[in-house]
N, C-alpha and C positions, 0 to 999 in steps of 0.2 A: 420453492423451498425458501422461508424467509428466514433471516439471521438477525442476531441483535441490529438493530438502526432499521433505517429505513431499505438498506442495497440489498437487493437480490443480486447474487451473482446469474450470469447468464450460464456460464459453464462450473455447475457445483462442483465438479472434480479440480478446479483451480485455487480452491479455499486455501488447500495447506501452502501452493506455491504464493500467494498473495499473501499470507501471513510471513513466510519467509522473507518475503520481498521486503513487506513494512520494518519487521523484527532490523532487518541489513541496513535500510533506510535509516531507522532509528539511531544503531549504533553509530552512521557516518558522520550523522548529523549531532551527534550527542545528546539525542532528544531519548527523555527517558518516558516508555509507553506504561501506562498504567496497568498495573496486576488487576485490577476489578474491570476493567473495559471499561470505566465513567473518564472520558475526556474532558468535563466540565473545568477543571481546574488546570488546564493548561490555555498555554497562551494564544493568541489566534496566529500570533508568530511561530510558533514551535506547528501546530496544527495543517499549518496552510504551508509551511519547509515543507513537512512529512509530504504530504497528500502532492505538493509540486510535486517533490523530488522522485514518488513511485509513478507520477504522471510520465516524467519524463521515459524516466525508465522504461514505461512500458510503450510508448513508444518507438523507443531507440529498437526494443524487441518484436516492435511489430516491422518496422525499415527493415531491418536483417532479416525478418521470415519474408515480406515482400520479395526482397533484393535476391531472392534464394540463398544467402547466409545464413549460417548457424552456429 
């Protein structure tokens, strides 16, 4: 199932929490995500924040599902 860009999610049922994720990301960081989905006019600074900072995150959620934490 492809979506705009190149990513396919692996688990399509993850979409809306991904987008949640980013949306939360965005506000922390005060990076404002574009209503049309065209990132071209952001900075690779604001870009590469974003895309760290739901990195981390999703990590941090994969330790606690490992660890048996929830």
């Amino acid at each position: 199932m492809a979506q705009s860009g190149s990513n396919n999610l692996v688990v399509p049922q993850a979409k809306t929490a991904l987008q949640q994720m980013k949306m939360e990301a965005a506000q922390e960081l005060g990076v404002q995500i574009p209503q049309d989905g065209y990132y071209g006019n952001m900075t690779s600074r604001e870009t590469g924040s974003l895309g760290g900072y739901i990195t981390k995150r999703l990590v941090q959620l994969a330790e606690q599902s490992m660890s048996g934490r929830q």
